[in-house]
C-alpha positions as CSV (number, residue, x, y, z in Angstrom):
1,X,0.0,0.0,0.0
2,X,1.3,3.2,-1.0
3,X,0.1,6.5,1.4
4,X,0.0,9.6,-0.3
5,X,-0.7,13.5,1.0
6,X,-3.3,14.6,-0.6
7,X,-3.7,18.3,-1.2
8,X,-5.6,20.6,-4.0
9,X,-3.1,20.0,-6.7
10,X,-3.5,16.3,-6.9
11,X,-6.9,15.6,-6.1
12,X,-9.2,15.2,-9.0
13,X,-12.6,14.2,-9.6
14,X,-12.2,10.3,-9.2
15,X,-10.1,10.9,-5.7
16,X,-12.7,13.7,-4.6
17,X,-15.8,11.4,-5.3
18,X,-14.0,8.7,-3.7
19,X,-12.7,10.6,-0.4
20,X,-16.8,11.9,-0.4
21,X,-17.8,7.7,-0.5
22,X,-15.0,6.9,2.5
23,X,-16.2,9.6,4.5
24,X,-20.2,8.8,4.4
25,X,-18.6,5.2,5.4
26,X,-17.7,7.0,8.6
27,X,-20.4,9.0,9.2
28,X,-23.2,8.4,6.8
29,X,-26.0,11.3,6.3
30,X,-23.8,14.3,8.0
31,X,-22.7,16.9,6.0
32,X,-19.0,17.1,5.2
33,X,-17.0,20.3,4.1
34,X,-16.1,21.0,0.7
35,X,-12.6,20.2,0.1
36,X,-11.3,23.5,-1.0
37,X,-12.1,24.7,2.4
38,X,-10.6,21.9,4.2
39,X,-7.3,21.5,2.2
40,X,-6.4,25.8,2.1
41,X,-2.9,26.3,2.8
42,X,-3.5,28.3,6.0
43,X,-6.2,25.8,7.2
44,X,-3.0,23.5,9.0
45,X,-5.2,20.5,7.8
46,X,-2.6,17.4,6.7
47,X,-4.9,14.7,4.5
48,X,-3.6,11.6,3.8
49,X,-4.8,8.7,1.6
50,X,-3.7,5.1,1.3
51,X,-4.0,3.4,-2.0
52,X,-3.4,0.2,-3.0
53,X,-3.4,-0.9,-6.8
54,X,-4.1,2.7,-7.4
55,X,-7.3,2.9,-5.7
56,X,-7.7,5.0,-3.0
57,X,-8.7,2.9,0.1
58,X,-8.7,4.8,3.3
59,X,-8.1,8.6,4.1
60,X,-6.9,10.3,8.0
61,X,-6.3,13.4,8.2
62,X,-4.8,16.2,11.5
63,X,-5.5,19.6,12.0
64,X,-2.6,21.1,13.7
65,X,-2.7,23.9,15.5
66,X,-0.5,25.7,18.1
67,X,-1.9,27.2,21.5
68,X,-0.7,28.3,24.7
69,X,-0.2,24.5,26.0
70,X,1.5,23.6,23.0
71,X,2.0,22.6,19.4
72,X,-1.0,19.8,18.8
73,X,-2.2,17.8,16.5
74,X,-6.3,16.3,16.4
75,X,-6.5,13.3,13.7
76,X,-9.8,13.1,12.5
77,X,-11.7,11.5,10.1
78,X,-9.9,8.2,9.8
79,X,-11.7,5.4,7.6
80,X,-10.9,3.0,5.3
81,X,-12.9,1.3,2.7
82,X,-15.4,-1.8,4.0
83,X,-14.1,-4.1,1.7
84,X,-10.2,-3.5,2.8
85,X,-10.8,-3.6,6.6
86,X,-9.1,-6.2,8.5
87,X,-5.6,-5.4,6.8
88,X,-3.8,-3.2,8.8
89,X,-4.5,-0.1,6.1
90,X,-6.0,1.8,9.6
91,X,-2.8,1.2,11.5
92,X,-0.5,2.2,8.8
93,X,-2.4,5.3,8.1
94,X,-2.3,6.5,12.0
95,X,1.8,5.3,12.0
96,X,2.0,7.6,8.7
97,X,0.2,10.9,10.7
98,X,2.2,10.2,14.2
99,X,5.8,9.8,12.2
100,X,4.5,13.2,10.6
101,X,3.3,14.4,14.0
102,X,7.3,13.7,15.4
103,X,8.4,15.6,12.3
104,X,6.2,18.8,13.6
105,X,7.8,18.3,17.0
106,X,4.2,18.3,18.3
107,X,3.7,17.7,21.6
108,X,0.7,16.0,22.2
109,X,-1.5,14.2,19.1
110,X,-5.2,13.9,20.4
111,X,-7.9,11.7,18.9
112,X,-11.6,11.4,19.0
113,X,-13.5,7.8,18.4
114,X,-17.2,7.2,18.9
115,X,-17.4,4.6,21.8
116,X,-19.2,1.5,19.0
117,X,-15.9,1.9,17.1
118,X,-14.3,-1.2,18.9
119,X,-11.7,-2.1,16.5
120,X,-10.5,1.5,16.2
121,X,-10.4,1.7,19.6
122,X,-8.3,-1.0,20.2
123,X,-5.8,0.1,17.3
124,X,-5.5,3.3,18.7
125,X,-4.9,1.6,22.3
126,X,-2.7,-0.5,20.6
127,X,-0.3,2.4,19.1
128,X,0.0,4.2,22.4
129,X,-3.4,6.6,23.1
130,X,-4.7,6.6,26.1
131,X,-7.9,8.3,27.3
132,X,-7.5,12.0,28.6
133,X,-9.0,12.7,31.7
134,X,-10.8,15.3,30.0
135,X,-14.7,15.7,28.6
136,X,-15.4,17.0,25.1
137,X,-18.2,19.5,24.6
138,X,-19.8,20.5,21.2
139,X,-21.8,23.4,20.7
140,X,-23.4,22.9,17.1
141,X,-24.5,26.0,14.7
């Protein structure tokens, strides 16, 4: 499996219909950003997607973002395609993002995961994350 970034200047049609078809995997009927807003330069979004025989399989993406208690990153959005589960694509994808997340000298990566998502929970277990004593809040507009 290769793992590409993917940014405005080599996403085309095929790729952008396909990154639209992983992400309703993820989270099917809510509403996802239009990719020219996602990917802008000064939006400190980092998209990756892995392919394998050409085909793009799985996508993860990290905001990064600097703040007072440091240089962070959030990974969001990580899926990969139903029929290619099971093969280790996930883990590669997060291994790709945290060796990019050393790179940044960031010093802490977070992660969100709905609490059904057992497999990805276990991965992320599995590659270090633990669960912040912390609560999330969302205030929707």
């Amino acid at each position: 499996m290769d793992i590409k970034e993917l940014d405005l200047s080599n996403i085309d049609s095929t790729i952008r219909e396909k990154i639209i078809a992983l992400y309703r995997q993820l989270s099917p009927g809510k509403k996802y950003q239009d990719l020219s807003q996602v990917l802008r330069v000064d939006n400190g979004v980092y998209l990756i997607g892995g392919f394998q025989d050409g085909n793009l399989v799985g996508i993860a993406s990290m905001a990064v973002y600097c703040v007072i208690s440091g240089h962070k990153g959030w990974i969001e959005d990580v899926v990969v395609d139903n029929a290619y589960r099971g093969k280790g694509i996930g883990r590669k994808l997060i291994e790709h993002l945290l060796d990019y997340s050393s790179k940044m000298n960031l010093t802490e990566v977070l992660l969100f995961t709905e609490s059904h998502r057992t497999a990805a929970r276990k991965l992320y277990e599995n590659l270090g994350f633990r669960i912040k004593d912390s609560s999330i809040y969302v205030l929707k507009h």
